[in-house]
N, C-alpha and C positions, 0 to 999 in steps of 0.2 A: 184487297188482294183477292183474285178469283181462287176459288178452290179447286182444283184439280178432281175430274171425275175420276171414279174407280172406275177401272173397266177391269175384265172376267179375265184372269191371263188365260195366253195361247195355249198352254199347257192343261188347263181346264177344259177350255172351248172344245179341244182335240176329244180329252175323255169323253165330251158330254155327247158330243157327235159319235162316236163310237159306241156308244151305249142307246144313244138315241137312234133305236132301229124303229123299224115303221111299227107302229101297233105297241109302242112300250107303256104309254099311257091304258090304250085299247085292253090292255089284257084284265087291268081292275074294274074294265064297264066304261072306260071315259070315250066321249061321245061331242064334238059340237053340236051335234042335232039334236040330242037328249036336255033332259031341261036341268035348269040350275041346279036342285035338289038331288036328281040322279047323277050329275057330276060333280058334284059335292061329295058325295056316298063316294065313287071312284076314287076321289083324290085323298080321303081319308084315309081309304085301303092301299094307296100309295105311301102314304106316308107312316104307315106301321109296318109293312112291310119292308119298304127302302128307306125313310126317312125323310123328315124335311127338307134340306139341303136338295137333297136330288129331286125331288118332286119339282123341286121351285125353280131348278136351275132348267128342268125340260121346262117349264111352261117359258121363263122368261126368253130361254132358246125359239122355241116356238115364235115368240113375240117379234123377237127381234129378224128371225126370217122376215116378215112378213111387214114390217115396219114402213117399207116405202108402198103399202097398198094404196091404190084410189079409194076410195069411199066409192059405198056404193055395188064394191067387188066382193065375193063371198069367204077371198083373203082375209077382206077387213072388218066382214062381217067375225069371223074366226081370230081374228087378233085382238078385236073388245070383249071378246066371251074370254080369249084366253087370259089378258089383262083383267077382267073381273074375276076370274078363277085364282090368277096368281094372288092380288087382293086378299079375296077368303083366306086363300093359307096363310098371308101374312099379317094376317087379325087372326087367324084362329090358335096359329102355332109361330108365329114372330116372339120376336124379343121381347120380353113385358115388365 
C-alpha cells in the first residue's frame, strides 16, 4: 500500500508566505554567497530567536520555490545550499 505524503496545509503555506518577507532569513547574516560556516552561525541565530519550526519551514519554502530549477541555473545553484542548510538544522535540532 503507497503511503500518502504529508504535505504542509494551505493554512501554513499562507502563514509562511506572509511572514516570508524578502530579507527574513537576511536580517540574522543568512547569505547564499557567504560560506557554510557563516550560514550556519545565521541559522543558529534563527533558530533562538524564532525557533526551529519556522526556520525550517522558510528554508523548505525556499526549496520548494525553486524545485523545478535546470541545473546549471543559480536557482539551483540556491536550492542545494538551501537543501544543505535545511539538512544542518535537521541533524542539529530534529527529533532525536
Amino acid at each position: 500500500m503507497a503511503r500518502k505524503s504529508k504535505k504542509m496545509p494551505k493554512k501554513v503555506q499562507e502563514k509562511i508566505r506572509k511572514t516570508l518577507k524578502r530579507g527574513a532569513l537576511e536580517k540574522y547574516g543568512y547569505s547564499t554567497d557567504k560560506s557554510a560556516i557563516a550560514r550556519h552561525r545565521a541559522l543558529n541565530k534563527c533558530v533562538k530567536k524564532e525557533g526551529y519550526t519556522t526556520c525550517i519551514r522558510r528554508l523548505n519554502y525556499m526549496i520548494v520555490v525553486r524545485k523545478n530549477a535546470r541545473p546549471g541555473t543559480p536557482q539551483y545553484r540556491d536550492r542545494k545550499i538551501f537543501e544543505a542548510d535545511a539538512n544542518y538544522l535537521r541533524k542539529k535540532y530534529g527529533k532525536k
